[in-house]
N, C-alpha and C positions, 0 to 999 in steps of 0.2 A: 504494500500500500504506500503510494506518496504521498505526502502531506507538500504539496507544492503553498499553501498557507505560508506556512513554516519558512518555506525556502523565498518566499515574499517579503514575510515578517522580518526576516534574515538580513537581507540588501535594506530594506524601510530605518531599522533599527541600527544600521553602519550610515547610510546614506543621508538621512536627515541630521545626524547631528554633526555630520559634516558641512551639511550647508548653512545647517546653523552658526555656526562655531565661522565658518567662510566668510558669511554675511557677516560677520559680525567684524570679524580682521578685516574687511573687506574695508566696512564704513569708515574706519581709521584713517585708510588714502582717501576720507573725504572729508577730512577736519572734524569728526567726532572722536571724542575721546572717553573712552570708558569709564563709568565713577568705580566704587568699589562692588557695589551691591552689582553691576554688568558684570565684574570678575565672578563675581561668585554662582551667577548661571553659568558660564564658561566651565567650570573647573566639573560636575557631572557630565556634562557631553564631552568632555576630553576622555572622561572615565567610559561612558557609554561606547565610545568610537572604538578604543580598546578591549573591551569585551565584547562587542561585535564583532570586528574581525576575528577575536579567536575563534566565535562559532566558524568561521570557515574552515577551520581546522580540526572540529570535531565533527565525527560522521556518527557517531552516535543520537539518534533523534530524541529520547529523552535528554539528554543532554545539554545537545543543543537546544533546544525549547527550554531548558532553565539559562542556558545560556543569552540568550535572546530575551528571555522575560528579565533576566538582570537589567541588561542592556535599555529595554523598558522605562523597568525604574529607574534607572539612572535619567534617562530623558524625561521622566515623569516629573524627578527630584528639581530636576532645572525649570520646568515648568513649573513649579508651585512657586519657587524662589523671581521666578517674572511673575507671578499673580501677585507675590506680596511686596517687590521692587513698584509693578504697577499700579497697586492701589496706595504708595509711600507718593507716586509722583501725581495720582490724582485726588492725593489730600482725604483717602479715604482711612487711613488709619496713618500713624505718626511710624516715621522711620528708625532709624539706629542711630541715635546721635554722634558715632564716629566715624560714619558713611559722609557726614558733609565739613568736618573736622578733622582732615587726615594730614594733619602734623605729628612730625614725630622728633624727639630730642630730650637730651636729656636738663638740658635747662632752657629757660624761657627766649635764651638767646638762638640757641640749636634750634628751638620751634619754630619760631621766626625769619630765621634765614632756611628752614627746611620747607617754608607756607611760601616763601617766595620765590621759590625755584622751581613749585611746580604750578601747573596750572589748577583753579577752585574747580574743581566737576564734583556739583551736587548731584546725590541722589533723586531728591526731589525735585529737581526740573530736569524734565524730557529735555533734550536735547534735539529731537525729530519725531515728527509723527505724520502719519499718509491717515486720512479722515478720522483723526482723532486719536490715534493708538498710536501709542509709543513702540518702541523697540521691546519694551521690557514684556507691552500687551503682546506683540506678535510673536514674541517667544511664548510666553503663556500657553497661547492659543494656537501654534503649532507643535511644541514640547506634548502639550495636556493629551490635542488630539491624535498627535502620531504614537503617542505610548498606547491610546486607547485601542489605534488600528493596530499596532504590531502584537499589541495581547491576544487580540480576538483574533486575527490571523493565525498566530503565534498555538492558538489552541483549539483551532479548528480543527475540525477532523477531514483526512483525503480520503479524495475519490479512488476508488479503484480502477 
């Protein structure tokens, strides 16, 4: 029996958070610059991509299918982390207060020439958005629904 599902969920589960993760390095050559809360969706799809490709290296199908639904989650975890970056930038609930205060040093002098060396990128304001939605929304909302497609794929049963 093939679960050709599986072998969908498989490429879904490598390949989106590749272009996620792409788009996103991408917008950098176009004068956006990451806050913190941007790193920290990044950093589960770095993890997703990795354990995606290993599924191409296990031929085992229960296996793989835990391998993939990992994979999953990991895009899921990045997707929750844009749900709550996006509702930080649309003033629906209050952010991290170290996400828009990112000096570091060790006395007040090191803080200050460490705040001026780099560029303020708040969490709290978008930086770009297409009819409304920010970057963090469109991770959300591809994150959320591509994990949902590559599960139900991912645990579908094949045809004979």
């Amino acid at each position: 029996m093939r679960n050709d599902g599986l072998r969908i969920a498989r490429w879904i589960a490598l390949l989106l958070p590749l272009a996620l993760v792409g788009g996103a390095h991408l917008s950098e050559f176009f004068g956006l610059v990451p806050c913190e809360m941007c790193w920290w969706q990044r950093w589960p799809h770095y993890a997703a991509i990795l354990v995606a490709l290993s599924a191409f290296f296990v031929r085992n199908g229960p296996a793989q299918r835990t391998i993939v639904l990992l994979a999953a989650t990991l895009i899921a975890v990045s997707g929750g982390i844009g749900v709550f970056h996006a509702g930080v930038e649309y003033k629906w609930w209050e952010g991290i207060t170290a996400c828009t205060a990112q000096v570091h040093g060790d006395n007040p002098m090191d803080m200050l020439n460490d705040a001026l060396r780099r560029p303020l990128i708040r969490c709290d304001v978008p930086q770009w958005t297409l009819f409304g939605i920010s970057l963090a929304g469109f991770n959300a909302i591809l994150s959320l629904g591509g994990a949902a497609v590559i599960c139900l794929l991912a645990v579908r049963r094949g045809r004979a």
